[in-house]
N, C-alpha and C positions, 0 to 999 in steps of 0.2 A: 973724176971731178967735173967734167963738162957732162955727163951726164946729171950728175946731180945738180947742176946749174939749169940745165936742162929742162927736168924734173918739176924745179922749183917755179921757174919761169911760166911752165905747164897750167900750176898748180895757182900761182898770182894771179894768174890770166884766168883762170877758170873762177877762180873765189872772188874775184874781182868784179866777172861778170856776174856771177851769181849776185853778188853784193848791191850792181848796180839797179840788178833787176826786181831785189827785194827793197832798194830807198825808193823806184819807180812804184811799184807795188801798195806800199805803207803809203806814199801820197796820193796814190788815185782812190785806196781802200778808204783814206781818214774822211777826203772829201766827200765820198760816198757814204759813209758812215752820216757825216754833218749832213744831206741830204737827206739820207734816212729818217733822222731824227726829226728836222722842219717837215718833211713830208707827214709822219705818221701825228706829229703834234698839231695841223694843220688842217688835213686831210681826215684822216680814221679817228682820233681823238676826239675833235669837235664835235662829229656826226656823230658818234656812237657809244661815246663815254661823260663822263662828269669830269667837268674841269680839274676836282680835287687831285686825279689821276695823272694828268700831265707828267709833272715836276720827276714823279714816281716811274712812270714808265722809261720815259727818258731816258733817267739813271738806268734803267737795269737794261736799256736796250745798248746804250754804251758799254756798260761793262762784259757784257755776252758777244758785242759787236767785237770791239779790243780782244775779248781772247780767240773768237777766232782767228781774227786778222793775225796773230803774234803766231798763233799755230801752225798759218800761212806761209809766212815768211821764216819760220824756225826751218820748215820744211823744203825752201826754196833754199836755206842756205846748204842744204845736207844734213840738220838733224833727224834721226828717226822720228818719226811720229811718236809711235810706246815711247821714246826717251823723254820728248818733249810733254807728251801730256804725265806723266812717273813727274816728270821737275816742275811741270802746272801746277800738279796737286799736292806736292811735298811743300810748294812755297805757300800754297793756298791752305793748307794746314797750320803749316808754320805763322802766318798772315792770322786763321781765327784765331787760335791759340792766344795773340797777342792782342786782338781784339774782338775779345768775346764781348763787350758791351755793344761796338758797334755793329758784330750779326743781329744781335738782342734786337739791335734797333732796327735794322731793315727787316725781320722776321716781323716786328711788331709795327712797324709800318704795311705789310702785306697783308697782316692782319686787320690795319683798322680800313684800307681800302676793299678789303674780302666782306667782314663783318658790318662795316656802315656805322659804327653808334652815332656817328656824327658826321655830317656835311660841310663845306665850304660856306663860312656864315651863319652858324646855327652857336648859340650863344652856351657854353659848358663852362663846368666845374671839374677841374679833377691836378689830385697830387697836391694841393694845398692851393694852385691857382685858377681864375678864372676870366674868362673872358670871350671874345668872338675869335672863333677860328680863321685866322687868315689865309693861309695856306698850309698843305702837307707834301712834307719834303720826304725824301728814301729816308733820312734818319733821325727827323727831329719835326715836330708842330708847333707850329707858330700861331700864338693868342694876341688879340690886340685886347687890352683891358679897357675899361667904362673910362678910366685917366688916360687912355692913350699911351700907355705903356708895352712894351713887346715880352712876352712871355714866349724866350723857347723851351721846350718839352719833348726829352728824348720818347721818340716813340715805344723802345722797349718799355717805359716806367708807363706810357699809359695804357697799354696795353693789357698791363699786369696790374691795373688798381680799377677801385670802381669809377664813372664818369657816371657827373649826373648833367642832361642835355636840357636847358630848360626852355629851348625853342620846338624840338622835336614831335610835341602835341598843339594844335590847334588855340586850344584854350586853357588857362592858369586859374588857380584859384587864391584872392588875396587873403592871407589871413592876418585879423590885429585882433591882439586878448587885451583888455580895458580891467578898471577895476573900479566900482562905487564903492560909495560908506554905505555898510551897513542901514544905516538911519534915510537910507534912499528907499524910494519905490522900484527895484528892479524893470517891472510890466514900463512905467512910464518912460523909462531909460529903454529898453527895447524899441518901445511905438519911436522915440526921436531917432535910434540908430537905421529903423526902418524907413524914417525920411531922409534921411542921408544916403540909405544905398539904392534909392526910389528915384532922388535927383542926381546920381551919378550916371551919363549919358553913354559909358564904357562899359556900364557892369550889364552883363546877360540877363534881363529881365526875367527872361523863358526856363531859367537855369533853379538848382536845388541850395538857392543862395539861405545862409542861417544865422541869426544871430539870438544864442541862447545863454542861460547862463551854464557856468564851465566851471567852476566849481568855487569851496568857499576856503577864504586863506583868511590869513593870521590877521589882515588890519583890511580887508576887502572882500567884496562879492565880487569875481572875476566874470565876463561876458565873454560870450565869443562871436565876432565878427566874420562871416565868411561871405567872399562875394568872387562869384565869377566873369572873368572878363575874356577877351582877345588875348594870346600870346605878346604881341607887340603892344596892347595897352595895360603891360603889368602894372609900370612904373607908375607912369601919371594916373591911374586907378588906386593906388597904393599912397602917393601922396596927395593926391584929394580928396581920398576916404580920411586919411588923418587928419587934413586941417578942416576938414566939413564935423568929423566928429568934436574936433576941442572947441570948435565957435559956440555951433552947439550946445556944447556942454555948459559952455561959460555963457551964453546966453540964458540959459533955464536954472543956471547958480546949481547944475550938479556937479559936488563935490568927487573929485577923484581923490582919496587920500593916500598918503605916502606912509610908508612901514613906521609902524611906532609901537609901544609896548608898555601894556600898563603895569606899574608896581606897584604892591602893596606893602607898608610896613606895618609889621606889629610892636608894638612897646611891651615887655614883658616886665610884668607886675611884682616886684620884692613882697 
């Protein structure tokens, strides 16, 4: 019996220290960790990376940091190594299994900082929303909408659909389809759209700018309007191409008509 008290006391004492040496350890390792992470976000990020990347490295240098550190301490308490990383990986199985959406999402967030289709601030479409990319997170992008609204979007789903980037090229092209009456001069309605896209101070002069007619519908002669401008002067290119063309219009009394449809009856004769 005093052996086995013995023994135990042995054995307190030694797990004890080991214990104390692995809560010393996990504090010097976490703070070290948190230095790590200000260091490389600070340091090697700024100089050598795109901001987008941050948020994203961070995360994975946490999560790679922790498992080593737990490997550390598994090891200082007496577990084997082979046991410890056997119970890593069975939990880490067991872990995606359960959250297969959320690898989806950090797999498609490594993708869109690998691939690029988009930057920090470049104005997109995709999954049914759009807006300015605010930031990208390990599992989710954040859109601020033209309302000021916050759009998040798991990175797996954009990763797997199309995106359309409409900042990504230099210059945009605005397009507005119009329609006269028939009983209009087509030529003369050109020559006015051409002074409208002559006095817009946005549109690329030097550019393959057109406006022709586009074809002929059921209560109108359709035109087409194209005019290129600056990426960043889509908008106000867009709505003072429109209010320059209705003045216009209404100045020179041409008619834009609205869909209507003629009927014919016939009387039939007893």
């Amino acid at each position: 019996m005093e052996d086995f008290l013995n023994n135990l006391a042995t054995y307190a004492t030694n797990f004890g220290l080991k214990l104390l040496e692995a809560v010393i350890i996990f504090t010097i390792g976490k703070f070290l960790l948190n230095r790590l992470c200000v260091f490389i976000d600070t340091k090697v990020l700024k100089k050598q990376s795109d901001p987008m990347v941050h948020s994203f490295v961070n995360s994975a240098v946490r999560i790679v940091s922790f498992t080593i550190l737990t490997l550390i301490i598994g090891s200082i308490l007496g577990m084997k190594m082979t046991s410890l990383i056997a119970i890593l990986s069975a939990a880490t199985l067991a872990i995606g299994m359960a959250l297969q959406g959320s690898l989806a999402n950090f797999a498609g967030g490594f993708l869109i900082l690998t691939l690029r289709p988009f930057n920090l601030g470049d104005y997109i479409k995709v999954n049914g929303c759009e807006g300015t990319v605010d930031s990208i997170h390990i599992f989710y992008t954040t859109l601020n909408t033209i309302d000021n609204k916050k759009e998040i979007i798991p990175n797996g789903i954009i990763s797997n659909t199309s995106i359309t980037n409409y900042t990504r090229n230099g210059r945009r092209r605005v397009d507005i389809d119009l329609g006269i009456s028939y009983d209009q001069d087509f030529r003369v309605v050109i020559k006015l759209l051409k002074d409208v896209m002559k006095s817009n101070k946005n549109i690329l002069q030097n550019e393959e700018n057109v406006i022709r007619v586009k074809e002929f519908a059921d209560s109108s002669v359709n035109l087409t309007y194209r005019a290129w401008c600056k990426t960043e002067d889509y908008w106000n290119t867009y709505f003072d191409s429109m209010e320059a063309i209705k003045e216009i219009l209404d100045r020179e009394n041409i008619e834009i008509p609205f869909p209507q449809m003629d009927i014919h009856m016939k009387t039939k004769l007893n």
